[in-house]
C-alpha positions as CSV (number, residue, x, y, z in Angstrom):
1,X,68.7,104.6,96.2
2,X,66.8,101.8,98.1
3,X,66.5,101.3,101.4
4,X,69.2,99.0,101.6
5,X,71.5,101.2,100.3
6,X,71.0,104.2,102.6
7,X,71.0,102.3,105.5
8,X,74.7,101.2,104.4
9,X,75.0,104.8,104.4
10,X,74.1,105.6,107.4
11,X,75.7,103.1,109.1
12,X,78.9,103.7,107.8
13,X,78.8,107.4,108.4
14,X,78.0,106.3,112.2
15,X,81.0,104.6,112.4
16,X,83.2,106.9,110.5
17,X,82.0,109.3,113.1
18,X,83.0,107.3,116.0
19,X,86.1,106.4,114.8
20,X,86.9,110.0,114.5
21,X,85.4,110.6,118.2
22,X,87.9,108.0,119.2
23,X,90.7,108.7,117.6
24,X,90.1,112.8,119.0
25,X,90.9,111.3,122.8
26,X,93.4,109.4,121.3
27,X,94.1,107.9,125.0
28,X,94.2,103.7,124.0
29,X,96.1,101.9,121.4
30,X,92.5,101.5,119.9
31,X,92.4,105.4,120.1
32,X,95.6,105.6,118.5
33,X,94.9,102.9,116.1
34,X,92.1,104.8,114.7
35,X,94.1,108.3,114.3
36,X,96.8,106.3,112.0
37,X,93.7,104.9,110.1
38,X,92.0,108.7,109.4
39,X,95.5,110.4,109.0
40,X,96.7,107.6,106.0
41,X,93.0,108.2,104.9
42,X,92.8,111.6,104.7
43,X,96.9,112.0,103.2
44,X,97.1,113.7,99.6
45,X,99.1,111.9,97.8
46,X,102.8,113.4,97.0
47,X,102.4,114.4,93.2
48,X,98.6,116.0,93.5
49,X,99.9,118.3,96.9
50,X,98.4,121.5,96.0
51,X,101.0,123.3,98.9
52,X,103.9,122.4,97.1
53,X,105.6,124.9,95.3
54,X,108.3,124.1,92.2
55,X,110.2,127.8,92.1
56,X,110.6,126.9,96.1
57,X,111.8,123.2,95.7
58,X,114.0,124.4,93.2
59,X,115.1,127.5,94.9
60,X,114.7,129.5,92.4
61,X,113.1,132.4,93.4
62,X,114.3,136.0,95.0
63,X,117.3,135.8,97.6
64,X,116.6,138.0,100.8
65,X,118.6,140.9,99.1
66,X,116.5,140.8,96.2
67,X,113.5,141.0,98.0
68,X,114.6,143.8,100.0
69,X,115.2,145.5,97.2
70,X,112.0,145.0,95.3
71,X,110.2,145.8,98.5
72,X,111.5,149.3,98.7
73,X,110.9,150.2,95.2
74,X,114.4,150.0,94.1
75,X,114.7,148.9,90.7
76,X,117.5,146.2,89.5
């Protein structure tokens, strides 16, 4: 990496930084500007959301009887 280059990178991580400073007091519309900037940035996209869960979605997992049940021991 030249000079150049890591200068770019420095400034850019100086700014990213003070966006984020900014956007933490979130008391102007600049403030507030900035927080909708880092929240789309930081967003995962819907189909690569590692919280999502498909036996939830599709509710298909114990009902609250069920789970009751296995909690205690009780077999089926």
């Amino acid at each position: 990496m030249n000079g150049w280059e890591y200068r770019k990178r420095v400034w850019k991580s100086k700014l990213t930084m003070w966006m984020a400073s900014r956007a933490m007091r979130n008391k102007t519309a600049l403030d507030r500007y900035f927080r909708s900037v880092i929240e789309k940035g930081m967003a995962l996209p819907p189909d690569n959301d590692f919280m999502k869960d498909d036996i939830i979605d599709n509710d298909q997992g114990y009902d609250a009887e069920e789970l009751a049940r296995y909690q205690r021991g009780e077999s089926v």
